[in-house]
C-alpha positions, 0 to 999 in steps of 0.5 A: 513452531510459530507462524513468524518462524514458519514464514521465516525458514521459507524465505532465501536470503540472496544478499546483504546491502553494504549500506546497513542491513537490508535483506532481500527476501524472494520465495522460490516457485516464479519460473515454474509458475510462469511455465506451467502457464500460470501468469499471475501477474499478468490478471487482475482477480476481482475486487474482494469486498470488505467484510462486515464492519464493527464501526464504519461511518464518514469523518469530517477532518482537515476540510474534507469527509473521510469514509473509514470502517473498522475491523477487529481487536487488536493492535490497531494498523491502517491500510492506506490503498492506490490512487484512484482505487478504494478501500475494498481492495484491501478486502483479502488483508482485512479478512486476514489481519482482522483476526488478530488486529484492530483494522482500519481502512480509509478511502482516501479523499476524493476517492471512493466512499469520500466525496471530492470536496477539495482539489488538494492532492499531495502525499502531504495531505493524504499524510495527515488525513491519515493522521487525522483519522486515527485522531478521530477513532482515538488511536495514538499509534498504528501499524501502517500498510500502504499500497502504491499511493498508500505506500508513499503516503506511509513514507510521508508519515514516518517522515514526519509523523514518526510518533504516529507509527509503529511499523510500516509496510510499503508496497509497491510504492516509489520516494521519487519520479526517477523510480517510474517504468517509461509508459508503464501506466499503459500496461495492459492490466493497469489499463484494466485497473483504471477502467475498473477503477472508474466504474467503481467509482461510480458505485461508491462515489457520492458525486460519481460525476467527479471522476475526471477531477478527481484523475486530473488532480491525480495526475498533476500530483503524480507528475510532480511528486514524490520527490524524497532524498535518500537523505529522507529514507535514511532519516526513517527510524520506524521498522520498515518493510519495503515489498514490491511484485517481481512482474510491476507494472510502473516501479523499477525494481533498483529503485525499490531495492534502493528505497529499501538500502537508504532506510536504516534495517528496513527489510527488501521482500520481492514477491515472485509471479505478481505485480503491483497487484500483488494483494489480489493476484496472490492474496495467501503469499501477501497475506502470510509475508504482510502477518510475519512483519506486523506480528515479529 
């Protein structure tokens, strides 16, 4: 039996959108989790750290310096990570993936390993910085997978780079203002997040001084962006998987499920007993839902 048939006899299929045909897949266990005490999303496991690389270095695109790295063989797919984080929380995915795939991680400008040079933050720029760097490493197309910010920004590109993609899987992203949770960022493990966030920054950043410009050019963005129309979402012809945590922290779950029914057999995966931190806080369920997507 293969891996795609295997992940596919453990899915529960609970309902079909009128609009199209989207499923919404959910695995079963959360309660009993919860329960035997077992609160998932209710931690933030540590931030993995990025296997070794087989080419990694700083390109110098649209007016800034991008840090990538480079994992595997394969068919290429590049992992877009969340505001203010850094490519290394993709560290369980990359491990996972780089056994069949060509993997490419990006620090977003500004963050990380790319030095805040330029105080332009929009989806639109993240969209085609990331354009930029398969251009740089030579490749035509990939599979996207973004997370929060990464998500949006994969949204963005199948947009309006849809030649550049040939899947993509959004988690934990929203296509507008009106998909945000009222105070949600105040959450106890988000707050952990952004305390872990600036320390890391610290580490990795080039001018660590710069943390303040970098989360007041973030939060102008978020105040004011993304603002997609369902007519947007409905343009999207690239394969799209539209997944978020049961537990997030910051995205309403209609609006998720809304995303996913206004782009055209997009496929709606709830994951049970996480949040948006989903990739770390149960890496083995994120890992064989995100394989079974990019390998079907």
């Amino acid at each position: 039996m293969s891996r795609l048939n295997r992940f596919t006899r453990r899915q529960t299929i609970v309902g079909i959108a009128a609009l199209g045909t989207v499923a919404e897949l959910t695995f079963n266990g959360s309660e009993a989790w919860a329960k035997a005490g077992n609160a998932r999303w209710l931690t933030l496991p540590p931030t993995p750290a990025l296997p070794k690389a087989a080419r990694s270095g700083v390109a110098a695109i649209n007016g800034v310096d991008i840090f990538y790295a480079v994992f595997g063989q394969g068919p290429p797919v590049l992992l877009l990570h969340g505001g203010l984080a850094n490519s290394s929380y993709w560290g369980h995915q990359v491990e996972h993936l780089a056994r069949n795939f060509s993997v490419v991680v990006m620090d977003t400008r500004g963050h990380g390993r790319s030095p805040l040079s330029s105080h332009a933050f929009s989806y639109a720029a993240f969209a085609e910085d990331a354009g930029a760097l398969l251009d740089f490493l030579k490749t035509s197309q990939a599979a996207v997978v973004g997370w929060s910010d990464g998500a949006v920004t994969g949204l963005q590109l199948a947009m309006t780079r849809p030649e550049r993609i040939t899947k993509l899987f959004a988690f934990g992203g929203n296509s507008s203002l009106e998909g945000l949770k009222a105070g949600g960022a105040r959450n106890a493990v988000f707050a952990d997040y952004a305390r872990r966030c600036r320390a890391e920054y610290a580490q990795l950043s080039p001018h660590p001084e710069r943390w303040p410009q970098l989360l007041e050019g973030l939060r102008v963005m978020w105040r004011t962006e993304p603002n997609f129309t369902r007519q947007n979402l409905a343009a999207i012809k690239t394969p799209t998987t539209i997944s978020d945590g049961e537990h997030d922290e910051i995205i309403k779950r209609d609006h998720t499920e809304n995303m996913a029914h206004a782009i055209a057999n997009a496929r709606l995966v709830i994951l049970p007993g996480v949040s948006h931190f989903a990739m770390l806080q149960d890496p083995n369920e994120f890992n064989e839902v995100l394989t079974a997507f990019l390998a079907a």
